[in-house]
Backbone of each chain as ProteinMPNN parsed JSONL, in Angstrom:
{"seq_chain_A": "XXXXXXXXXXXXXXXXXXXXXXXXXXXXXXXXXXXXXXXXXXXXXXXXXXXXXXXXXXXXXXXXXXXXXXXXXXXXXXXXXXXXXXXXXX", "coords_chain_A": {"N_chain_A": [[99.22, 94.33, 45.918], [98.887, 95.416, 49.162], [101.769, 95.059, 51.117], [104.067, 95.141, 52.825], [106.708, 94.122, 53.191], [109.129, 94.566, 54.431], [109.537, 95.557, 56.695], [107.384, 93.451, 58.516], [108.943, 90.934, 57.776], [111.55, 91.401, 60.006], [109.794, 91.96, 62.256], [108.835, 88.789, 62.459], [110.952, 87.326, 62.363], [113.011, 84.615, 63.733], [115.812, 83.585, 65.542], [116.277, 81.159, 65.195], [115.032, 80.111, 62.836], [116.763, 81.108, 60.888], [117.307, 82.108, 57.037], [119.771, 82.278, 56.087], [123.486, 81.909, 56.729], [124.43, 84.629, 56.697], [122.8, 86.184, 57.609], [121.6, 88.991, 59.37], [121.676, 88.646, 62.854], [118.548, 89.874, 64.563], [116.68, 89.599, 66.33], [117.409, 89.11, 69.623], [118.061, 86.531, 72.25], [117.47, 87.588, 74.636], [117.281, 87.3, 77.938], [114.893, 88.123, 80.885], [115.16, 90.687, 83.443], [115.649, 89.205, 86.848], [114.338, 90.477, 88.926], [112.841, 92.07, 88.536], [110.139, 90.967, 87.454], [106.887, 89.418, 88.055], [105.904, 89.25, 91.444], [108.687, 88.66, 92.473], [111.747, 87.992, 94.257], [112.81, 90.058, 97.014], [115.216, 92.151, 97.413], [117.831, 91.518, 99.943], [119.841, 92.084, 102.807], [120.031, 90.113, 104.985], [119.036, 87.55, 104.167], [120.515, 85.373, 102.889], [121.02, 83.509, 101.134], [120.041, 83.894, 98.905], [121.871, 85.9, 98.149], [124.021, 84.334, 97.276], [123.938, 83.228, 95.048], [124.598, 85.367, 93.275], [127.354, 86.115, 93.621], [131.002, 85.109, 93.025], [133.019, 82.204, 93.083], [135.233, 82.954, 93.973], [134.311, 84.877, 95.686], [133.31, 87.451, 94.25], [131.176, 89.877, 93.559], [129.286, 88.824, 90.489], [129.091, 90.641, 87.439], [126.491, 92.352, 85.738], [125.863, 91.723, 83.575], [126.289, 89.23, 82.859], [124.49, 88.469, 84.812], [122.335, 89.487, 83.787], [120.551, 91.763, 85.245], [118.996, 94.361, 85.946], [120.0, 97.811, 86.261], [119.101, 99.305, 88.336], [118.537, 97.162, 89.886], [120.899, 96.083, 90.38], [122.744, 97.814, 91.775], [121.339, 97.983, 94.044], [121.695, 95.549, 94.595], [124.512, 95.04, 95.018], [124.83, 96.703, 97.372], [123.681, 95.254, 98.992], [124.894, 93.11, 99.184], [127.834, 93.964, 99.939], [126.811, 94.601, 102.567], [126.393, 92.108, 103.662], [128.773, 90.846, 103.836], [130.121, 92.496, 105.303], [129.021, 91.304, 108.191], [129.903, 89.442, 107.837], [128.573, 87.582, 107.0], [128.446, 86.367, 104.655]], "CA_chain_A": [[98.689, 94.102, 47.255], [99.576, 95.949, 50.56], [102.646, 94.28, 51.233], [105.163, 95.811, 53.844], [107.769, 93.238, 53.604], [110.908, 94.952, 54.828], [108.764, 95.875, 58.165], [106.954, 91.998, 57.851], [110.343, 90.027, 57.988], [111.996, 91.938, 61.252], [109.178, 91.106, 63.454], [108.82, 87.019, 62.554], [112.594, 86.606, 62.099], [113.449, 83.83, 64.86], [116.892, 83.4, 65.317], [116.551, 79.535, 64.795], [114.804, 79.805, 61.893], [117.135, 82.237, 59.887], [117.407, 81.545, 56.212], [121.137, 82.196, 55.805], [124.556, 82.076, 57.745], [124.998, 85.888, 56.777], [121.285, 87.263, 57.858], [121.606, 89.895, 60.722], [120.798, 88.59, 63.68], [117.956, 91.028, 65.076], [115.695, 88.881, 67.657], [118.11, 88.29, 70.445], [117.609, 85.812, 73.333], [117.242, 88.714, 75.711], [116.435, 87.26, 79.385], [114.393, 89.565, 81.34], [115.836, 90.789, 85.052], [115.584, 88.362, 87.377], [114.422, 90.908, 90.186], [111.655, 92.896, 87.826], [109.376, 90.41, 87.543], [105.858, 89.954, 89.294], [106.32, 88.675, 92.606], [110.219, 88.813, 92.475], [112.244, 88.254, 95.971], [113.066, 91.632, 97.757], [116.961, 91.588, 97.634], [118.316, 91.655, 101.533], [121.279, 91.567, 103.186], [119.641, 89.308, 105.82], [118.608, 87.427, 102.689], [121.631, 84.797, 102.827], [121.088, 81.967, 100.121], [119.653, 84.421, 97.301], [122.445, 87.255, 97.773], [125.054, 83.673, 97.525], [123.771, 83.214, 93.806], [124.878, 86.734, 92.17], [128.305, 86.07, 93.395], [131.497, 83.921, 92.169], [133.082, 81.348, 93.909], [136.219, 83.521, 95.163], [133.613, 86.2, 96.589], [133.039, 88.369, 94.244], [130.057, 90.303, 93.335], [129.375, 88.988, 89.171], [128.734, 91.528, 86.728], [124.933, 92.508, 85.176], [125.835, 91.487, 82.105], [126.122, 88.386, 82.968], [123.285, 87.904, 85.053], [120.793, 90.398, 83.384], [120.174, 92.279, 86.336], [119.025, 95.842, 85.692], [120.744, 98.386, 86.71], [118.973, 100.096, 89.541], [118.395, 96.208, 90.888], [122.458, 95.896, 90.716], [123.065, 98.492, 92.809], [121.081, 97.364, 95.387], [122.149, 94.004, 94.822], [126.021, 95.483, 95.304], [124.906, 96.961, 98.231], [123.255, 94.454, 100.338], [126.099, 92.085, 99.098], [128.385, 94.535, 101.219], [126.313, 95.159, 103.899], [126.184, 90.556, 104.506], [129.955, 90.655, 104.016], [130.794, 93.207, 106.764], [128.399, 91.181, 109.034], [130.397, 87.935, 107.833], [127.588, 86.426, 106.704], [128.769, 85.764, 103.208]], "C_chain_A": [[99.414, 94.982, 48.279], [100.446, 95.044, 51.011], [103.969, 94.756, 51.816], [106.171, 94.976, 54.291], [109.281, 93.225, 54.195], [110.507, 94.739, 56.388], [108.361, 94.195, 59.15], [107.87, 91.169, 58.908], [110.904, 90.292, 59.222], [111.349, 91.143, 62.459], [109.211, 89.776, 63.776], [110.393, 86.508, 62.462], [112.918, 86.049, 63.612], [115.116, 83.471, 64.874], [117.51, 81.855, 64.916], [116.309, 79.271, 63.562], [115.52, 81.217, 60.634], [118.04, 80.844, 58.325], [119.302, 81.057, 55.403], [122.2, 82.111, 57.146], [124.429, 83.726, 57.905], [123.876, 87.075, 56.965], [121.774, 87.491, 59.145], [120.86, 89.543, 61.502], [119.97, 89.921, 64.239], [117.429, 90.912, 66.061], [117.047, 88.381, 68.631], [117.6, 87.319, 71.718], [117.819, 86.495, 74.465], [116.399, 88.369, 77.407], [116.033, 88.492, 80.062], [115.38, 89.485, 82.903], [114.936, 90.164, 85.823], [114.302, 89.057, 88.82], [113.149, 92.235, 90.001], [110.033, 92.515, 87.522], [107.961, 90.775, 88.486], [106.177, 89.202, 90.375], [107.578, 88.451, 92.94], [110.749, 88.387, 94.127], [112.615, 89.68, 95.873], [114.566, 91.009, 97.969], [116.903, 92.285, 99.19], [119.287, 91.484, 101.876], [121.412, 90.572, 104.074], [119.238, 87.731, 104.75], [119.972, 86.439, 101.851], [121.835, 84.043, 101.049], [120.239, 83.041, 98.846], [120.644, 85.493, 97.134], [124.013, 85.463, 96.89], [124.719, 83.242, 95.662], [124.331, 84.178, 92.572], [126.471, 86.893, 92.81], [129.407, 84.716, 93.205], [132.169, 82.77, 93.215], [134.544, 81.699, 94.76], [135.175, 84.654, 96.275], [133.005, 87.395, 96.025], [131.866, 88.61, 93.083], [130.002, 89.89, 91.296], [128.523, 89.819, 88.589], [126.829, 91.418, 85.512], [124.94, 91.749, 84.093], [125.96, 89.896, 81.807], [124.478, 87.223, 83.545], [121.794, 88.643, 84.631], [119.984, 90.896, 84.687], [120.123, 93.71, 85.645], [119.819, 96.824, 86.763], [120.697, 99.194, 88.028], [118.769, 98.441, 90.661], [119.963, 95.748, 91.116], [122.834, 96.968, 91.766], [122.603, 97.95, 94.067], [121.319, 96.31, 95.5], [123.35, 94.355, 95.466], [125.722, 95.459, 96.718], [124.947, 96.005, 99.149], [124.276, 93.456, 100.177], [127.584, 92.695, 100.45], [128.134, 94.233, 102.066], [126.599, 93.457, 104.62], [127.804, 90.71, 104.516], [130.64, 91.877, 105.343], [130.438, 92.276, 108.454], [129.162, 89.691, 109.246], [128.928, 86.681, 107.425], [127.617, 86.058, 105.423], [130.287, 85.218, 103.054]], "O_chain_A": [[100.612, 95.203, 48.1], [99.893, 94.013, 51.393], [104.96, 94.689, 51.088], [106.56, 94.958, 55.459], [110.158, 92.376, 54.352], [111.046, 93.928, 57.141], [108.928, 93.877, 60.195], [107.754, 90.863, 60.095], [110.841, 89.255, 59.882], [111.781, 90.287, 63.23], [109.486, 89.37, 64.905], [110.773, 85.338, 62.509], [113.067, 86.822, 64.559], [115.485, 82.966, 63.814], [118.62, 81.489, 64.527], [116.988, 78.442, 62.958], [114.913, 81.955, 59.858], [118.684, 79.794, 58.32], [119.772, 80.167, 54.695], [121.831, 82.22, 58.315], [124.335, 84.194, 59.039], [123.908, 88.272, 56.679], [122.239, 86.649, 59.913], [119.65, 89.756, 61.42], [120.601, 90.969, 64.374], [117.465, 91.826, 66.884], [117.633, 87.335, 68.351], [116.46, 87.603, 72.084], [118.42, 85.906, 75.363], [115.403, 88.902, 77.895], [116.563, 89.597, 79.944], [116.061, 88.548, 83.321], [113.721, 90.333, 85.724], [113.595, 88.314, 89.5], [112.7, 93.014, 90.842], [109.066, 93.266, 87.395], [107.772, 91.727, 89.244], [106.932, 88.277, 90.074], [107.613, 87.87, 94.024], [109.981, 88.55, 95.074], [112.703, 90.335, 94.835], [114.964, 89.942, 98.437], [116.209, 93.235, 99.553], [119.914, 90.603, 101.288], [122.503, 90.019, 104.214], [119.456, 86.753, 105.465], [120.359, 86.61, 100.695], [122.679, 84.194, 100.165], [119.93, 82.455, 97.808], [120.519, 86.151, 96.101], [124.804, 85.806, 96.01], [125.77, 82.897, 95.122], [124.466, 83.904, 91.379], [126.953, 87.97, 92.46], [128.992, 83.556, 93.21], [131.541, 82.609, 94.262], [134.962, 81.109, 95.756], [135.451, 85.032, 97.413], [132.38, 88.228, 96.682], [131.634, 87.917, 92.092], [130.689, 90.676, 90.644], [127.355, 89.904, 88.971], [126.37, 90.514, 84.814], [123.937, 91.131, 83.736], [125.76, 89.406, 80.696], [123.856, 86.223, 83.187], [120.638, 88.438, 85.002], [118.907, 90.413, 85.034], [121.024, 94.142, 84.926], [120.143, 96.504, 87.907], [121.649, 99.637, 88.671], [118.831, 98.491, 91.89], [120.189, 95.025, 92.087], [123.358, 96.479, 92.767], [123.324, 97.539, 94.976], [121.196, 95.854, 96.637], [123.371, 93.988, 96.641], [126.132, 94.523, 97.406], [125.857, 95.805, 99.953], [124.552, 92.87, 101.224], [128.074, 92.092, 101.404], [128.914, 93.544, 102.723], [126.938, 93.361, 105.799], [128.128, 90.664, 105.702], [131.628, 91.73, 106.063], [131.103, 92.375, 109.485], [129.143, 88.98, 110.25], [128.616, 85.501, 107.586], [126.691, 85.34, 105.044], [130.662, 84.73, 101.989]]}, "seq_chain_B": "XXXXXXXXXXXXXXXXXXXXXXXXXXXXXXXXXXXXXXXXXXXXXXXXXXXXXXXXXXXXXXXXXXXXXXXXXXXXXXXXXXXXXXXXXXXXXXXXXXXXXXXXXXXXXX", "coords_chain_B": {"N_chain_B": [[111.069, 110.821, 112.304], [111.906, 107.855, 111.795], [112.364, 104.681, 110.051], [114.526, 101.791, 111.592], [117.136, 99.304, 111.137], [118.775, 96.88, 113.489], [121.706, 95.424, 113.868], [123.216, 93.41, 115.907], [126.936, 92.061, 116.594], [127.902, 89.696, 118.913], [130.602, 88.487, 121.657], [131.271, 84.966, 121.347], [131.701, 83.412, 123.436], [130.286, 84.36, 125.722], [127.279, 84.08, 128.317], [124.362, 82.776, 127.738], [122.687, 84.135, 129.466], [123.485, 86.56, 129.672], [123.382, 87.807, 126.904], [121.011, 87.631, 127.059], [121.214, 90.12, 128.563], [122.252, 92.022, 127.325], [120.353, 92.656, 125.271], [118.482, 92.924, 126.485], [119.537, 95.669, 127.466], [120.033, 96.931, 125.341], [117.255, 97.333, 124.05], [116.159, 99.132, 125.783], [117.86, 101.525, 126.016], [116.76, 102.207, 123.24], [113.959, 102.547, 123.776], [114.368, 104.801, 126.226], [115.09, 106.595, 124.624], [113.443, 108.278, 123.008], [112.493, 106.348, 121.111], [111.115, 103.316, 119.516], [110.765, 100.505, 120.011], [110.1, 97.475, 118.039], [110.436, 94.858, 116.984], [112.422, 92.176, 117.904], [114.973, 89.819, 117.231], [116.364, 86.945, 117.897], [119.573, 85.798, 116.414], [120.897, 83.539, 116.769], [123.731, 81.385, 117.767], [126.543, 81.928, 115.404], [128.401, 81.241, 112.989], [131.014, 82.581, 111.342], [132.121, 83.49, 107.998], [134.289, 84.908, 107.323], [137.498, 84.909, 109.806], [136.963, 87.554, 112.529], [138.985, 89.815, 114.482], [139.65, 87.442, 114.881], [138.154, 85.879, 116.054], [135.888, 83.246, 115.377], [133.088, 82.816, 115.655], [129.908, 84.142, 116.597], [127.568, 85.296, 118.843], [124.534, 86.395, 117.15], [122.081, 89.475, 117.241], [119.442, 90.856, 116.639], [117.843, 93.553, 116.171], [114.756, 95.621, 115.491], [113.267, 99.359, 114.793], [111.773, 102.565, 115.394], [112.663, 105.447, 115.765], [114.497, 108.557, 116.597], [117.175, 110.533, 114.721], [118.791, 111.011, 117.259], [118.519, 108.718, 118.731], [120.077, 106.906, 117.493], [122.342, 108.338, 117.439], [123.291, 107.99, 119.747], [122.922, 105.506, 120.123], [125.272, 104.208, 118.966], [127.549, 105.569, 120.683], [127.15, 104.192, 122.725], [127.825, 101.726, 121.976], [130.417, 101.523, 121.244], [131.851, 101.563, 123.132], [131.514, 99.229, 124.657], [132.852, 96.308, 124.938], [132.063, 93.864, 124.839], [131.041, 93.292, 122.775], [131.444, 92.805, 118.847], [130.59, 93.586, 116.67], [128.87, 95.897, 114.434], [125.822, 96.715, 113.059], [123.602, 99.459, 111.234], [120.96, 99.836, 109.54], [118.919, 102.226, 107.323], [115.547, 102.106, 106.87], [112.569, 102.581, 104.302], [110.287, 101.625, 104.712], [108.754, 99.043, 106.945], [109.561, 95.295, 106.784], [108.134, 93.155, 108.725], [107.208, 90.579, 108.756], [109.215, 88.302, 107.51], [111.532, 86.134, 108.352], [114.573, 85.219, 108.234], [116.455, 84.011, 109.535], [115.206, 82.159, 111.205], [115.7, 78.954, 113.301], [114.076, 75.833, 113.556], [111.852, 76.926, 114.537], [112.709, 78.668, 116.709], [112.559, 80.903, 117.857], [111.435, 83.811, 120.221]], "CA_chain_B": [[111.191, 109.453, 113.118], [112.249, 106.716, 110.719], [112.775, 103.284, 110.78], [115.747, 100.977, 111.181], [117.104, 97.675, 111.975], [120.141, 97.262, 114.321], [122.214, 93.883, 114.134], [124.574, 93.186, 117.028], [127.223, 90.272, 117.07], [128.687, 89.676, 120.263], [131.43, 87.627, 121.556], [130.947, 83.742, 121.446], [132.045, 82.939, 124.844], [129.224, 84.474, 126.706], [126.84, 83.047, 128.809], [123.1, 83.27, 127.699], [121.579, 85.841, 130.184], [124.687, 87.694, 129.373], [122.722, 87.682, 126.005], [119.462, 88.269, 127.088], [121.336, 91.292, 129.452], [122.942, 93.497, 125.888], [119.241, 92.627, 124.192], [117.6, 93.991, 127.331], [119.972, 96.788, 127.461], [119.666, 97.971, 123.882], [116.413, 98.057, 123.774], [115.736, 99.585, 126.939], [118.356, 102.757, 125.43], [115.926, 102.608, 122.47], [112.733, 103.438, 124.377], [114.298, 105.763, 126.607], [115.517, 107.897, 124.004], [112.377, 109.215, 121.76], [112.366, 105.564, 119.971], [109.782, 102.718, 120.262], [110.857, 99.363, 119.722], [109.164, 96.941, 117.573], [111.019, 93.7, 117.014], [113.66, 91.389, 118.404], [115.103, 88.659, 117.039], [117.776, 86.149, 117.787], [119.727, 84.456, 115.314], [121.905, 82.354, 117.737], [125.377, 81.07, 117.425], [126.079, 81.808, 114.155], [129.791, 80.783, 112.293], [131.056, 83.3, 110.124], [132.56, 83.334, 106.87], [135.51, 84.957, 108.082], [137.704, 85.731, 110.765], [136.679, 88.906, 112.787], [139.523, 89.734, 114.819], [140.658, 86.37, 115.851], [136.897, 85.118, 116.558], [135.419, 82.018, 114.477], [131.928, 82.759, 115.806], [129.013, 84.745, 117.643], [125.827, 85.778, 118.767], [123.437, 87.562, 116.723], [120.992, 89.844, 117.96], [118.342, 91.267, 115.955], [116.421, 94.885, 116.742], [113.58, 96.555, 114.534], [112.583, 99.968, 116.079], [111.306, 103.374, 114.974], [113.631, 106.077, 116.229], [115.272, 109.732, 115.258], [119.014, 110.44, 114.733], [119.639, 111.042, 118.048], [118.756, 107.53, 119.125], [120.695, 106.528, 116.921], [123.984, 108.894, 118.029], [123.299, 107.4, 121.405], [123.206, 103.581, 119.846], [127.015, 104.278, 118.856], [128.668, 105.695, 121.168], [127.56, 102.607, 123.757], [128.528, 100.431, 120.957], [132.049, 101.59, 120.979], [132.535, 101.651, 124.482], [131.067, 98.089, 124.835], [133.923, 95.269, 124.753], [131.384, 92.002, 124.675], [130.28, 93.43, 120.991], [132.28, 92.749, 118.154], [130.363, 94.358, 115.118], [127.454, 96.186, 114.395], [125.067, 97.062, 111.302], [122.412, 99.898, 111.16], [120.183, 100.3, 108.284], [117.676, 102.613, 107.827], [114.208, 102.232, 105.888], [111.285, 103.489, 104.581], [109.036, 101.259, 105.224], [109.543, 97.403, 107.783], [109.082, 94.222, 107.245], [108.054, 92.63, 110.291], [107.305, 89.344, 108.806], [109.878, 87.416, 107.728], [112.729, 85.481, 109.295], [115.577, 84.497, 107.527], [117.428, 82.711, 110.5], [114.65, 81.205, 111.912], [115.488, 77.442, 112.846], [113.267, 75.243, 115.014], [110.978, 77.644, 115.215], [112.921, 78.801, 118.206], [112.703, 82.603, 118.509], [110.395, 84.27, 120.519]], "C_chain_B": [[111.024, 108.389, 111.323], [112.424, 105.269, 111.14], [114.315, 103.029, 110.816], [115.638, 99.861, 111.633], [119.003, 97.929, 112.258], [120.314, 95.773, 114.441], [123.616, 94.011, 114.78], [125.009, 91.924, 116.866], [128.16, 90.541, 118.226], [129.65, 88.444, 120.378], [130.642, 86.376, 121.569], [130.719, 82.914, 123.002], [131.115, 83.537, 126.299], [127.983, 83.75, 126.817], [125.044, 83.726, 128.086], [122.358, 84.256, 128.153], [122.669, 86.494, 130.424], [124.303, 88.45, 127.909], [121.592, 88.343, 125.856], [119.752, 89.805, 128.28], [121.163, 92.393, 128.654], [121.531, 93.187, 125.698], [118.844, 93.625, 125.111], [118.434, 95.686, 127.73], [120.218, 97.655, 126.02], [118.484, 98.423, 123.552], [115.443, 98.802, 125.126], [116.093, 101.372, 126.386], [117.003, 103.318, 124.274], [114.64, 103.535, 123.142], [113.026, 104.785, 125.013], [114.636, 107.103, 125.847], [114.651, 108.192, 122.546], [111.936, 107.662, 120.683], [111.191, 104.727, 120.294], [110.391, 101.261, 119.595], [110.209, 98.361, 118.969], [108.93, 95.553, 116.99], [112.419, 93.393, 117.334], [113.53, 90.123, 117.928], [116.092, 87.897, 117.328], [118.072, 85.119, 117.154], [120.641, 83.251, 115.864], [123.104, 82.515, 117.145], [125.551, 80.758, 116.123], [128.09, 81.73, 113.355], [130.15, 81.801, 111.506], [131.898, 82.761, 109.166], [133.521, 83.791, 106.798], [135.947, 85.702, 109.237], [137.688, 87.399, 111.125], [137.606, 88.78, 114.354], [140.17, 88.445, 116.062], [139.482, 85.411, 115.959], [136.732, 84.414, 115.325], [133.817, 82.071, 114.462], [131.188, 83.704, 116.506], [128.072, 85.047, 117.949], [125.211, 86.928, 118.219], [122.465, 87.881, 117.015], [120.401, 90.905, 116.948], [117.704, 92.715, 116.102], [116.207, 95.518, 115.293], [113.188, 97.474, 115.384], [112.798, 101.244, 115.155], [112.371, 104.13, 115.998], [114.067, 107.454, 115.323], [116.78, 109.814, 115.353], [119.541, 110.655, 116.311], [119.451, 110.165, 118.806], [119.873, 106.902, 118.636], [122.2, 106.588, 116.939], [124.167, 107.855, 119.254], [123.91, 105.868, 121.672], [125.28, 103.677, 119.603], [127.985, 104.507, 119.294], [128.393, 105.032, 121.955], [128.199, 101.628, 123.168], [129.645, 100.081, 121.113], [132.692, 101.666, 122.222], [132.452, 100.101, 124.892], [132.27, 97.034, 124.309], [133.161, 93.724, 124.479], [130.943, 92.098, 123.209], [131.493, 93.713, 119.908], [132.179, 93.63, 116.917], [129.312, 94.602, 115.256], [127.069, 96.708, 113.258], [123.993, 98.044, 111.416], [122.033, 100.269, 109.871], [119.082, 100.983, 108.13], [116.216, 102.117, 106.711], [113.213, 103.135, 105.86], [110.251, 102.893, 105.485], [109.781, 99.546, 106.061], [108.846, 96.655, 107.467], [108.996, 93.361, 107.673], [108.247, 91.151, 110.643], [108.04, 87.963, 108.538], [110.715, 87.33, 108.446], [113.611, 85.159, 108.604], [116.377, 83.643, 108.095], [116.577, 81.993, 111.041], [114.664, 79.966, 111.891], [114.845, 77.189, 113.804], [112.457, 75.808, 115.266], [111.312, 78.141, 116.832], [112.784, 79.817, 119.012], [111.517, 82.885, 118.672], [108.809, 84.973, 119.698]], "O_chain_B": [[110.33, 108.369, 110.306], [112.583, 104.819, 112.275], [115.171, 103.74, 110.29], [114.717, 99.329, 112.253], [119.919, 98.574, 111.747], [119.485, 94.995, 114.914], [124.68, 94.489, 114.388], [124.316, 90.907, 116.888], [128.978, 91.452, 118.355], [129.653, 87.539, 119.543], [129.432, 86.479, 121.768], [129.87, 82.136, 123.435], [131.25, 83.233, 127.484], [127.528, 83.013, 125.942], [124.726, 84.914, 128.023], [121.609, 85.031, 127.558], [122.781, 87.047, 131.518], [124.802, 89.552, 127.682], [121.192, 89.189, 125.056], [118.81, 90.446, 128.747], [120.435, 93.368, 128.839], [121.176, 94.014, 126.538], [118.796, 94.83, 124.863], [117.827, 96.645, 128.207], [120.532, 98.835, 125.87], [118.303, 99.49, 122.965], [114.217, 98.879, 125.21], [115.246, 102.26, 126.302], [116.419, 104.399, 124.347], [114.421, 104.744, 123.059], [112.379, 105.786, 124.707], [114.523, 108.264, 126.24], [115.08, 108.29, 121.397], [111.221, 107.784, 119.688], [110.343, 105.102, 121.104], [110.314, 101.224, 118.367], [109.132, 98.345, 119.565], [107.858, 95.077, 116.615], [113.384, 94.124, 117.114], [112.542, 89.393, 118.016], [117.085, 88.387, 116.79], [117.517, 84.024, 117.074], [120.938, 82.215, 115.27], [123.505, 83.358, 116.342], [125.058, 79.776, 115.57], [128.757, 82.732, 113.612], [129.25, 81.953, 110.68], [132.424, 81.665, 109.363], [134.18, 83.131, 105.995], [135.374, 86.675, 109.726], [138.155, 88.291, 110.417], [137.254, 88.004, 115.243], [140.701, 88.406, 117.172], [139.721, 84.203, 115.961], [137.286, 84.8, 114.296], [133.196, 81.543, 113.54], [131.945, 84.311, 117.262], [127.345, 85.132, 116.959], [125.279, 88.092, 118.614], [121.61, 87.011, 117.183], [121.146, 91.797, 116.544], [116.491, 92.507, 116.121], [116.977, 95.803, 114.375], [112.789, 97.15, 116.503], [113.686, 101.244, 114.303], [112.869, 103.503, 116.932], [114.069, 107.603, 114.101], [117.44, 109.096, 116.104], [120.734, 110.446, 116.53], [120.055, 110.341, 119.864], [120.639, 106.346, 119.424], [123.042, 105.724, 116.693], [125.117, 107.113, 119.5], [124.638, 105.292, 122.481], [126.193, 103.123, 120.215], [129.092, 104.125, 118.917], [129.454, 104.795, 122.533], [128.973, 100.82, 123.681], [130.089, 98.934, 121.161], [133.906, 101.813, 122.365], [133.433, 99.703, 125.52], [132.518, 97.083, 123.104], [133.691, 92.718, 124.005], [130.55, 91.131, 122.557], [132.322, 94.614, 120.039], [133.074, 94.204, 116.297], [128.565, 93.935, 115.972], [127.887, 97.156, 112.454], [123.03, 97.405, 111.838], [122.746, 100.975, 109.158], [118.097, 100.536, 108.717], [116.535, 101.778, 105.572], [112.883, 104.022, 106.647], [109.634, 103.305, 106.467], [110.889, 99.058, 105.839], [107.632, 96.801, 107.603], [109.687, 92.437, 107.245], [108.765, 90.549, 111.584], [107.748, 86.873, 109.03], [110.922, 88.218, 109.273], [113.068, 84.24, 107.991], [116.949, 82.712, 107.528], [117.054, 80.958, 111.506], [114.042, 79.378, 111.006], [114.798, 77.885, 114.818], [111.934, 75.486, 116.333], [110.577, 78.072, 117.817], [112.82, 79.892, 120.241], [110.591, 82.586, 117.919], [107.882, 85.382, 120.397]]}, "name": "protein", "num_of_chains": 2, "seq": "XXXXXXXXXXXXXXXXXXXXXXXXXXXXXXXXXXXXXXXXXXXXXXXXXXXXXXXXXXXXXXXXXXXXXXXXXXXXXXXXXXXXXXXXXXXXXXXXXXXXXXXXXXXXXXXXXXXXXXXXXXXXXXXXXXXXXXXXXXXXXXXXXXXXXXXXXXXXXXXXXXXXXXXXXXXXXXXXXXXXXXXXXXXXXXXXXXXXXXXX"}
């Protein structure tokens, strides 16, 4: 039979349903960016109570990798995070 | 001609139409110099998050306004001569938008 089982297995492999301890995870739980979406908020520096989420509780700005922020929406996140803290509004 | 937005905080301790004097005198500079004004907002007495030389608090004032760099030279060096203004922010854009508010409480601003 046509039977492409190496190919097959990859795609349906769920990470819940893996058959062993020592199978390679491959499917990760990959959240998408928060800020890529359809209808997304517009990051702002005016923009108080959604810039007060992407940082920590001394002040400072947390890292992408944490929050799955892409990389051109981190920058501008950085930024406008600046721009409220010069103004004192963070 | 580009956009921007211009956020003034001023001292705390002034009187309201001491308020509505700097608004009417910033954007008065704007017009006369090649720009065109296009929103004002005020965010009121607003607390900060920390001390700015010594102050605990102050008034924020709002401007949206189309303008070229040499409005813009003009906006800075009154800025810095100006003693009732504590801090200021210009940003430029491509494009404005007009419609939201982010400080709006009470529905109080003009």
């Amino acid at each position: 039979m046509k039977s492409k089982k190496g190919k097959f297995n990859k795609k349906s492999q769920n990470p819940i349903n893996k058959l062993s301890l020592f199978q390679k995870n491959d499917a990760k739980f990959m959240r998408k960016c928060p800020f890529s979406k359809k209808d997304a908020p517009e990051i702002d520096y005016k923009n108080v109570k959604l810039l007060k989420r992407y940082i920590s509780e001394n002040g400072k700005i947390l890292p992408s990798r944490i929050t799955n922020i892409s990389q051109k929406k981190q920058r501008e996140l950085s930024s406008s995070i600046k721009r409220a803290r010069n103004l004192a509004l963070i | 001609m580009s956009y921007y937005e211009h956020t003034i905080i001023a001292k705390h301790d002034l009187s309201t139409a001491d308020v509505e004097n700097i608004k009417k005198k910033y954007s008065d500079l704007i017009n006369k110099t090649d720009g065109e004004l296009i929103k004002t907002e005020n965010w009121g007495l607003l607390n900060f998050a920390n001390k700015i030389q010594n102050f605990k608090k102050g008034f924020y004032i709002h401007l949206k306004f189309k303008g070229k760099s040499s409005t813009i030279n003009e906006i800075k060096k009154r800025v810095k001569l100006d003693d009732s203004i504590i801090r200021d922010l210009i940003v430029k854009y491509k494009k404005l938008d007009t419609e939201k508010e982010y400080f709006s409480k009470n529905g109080k601003e003009e």
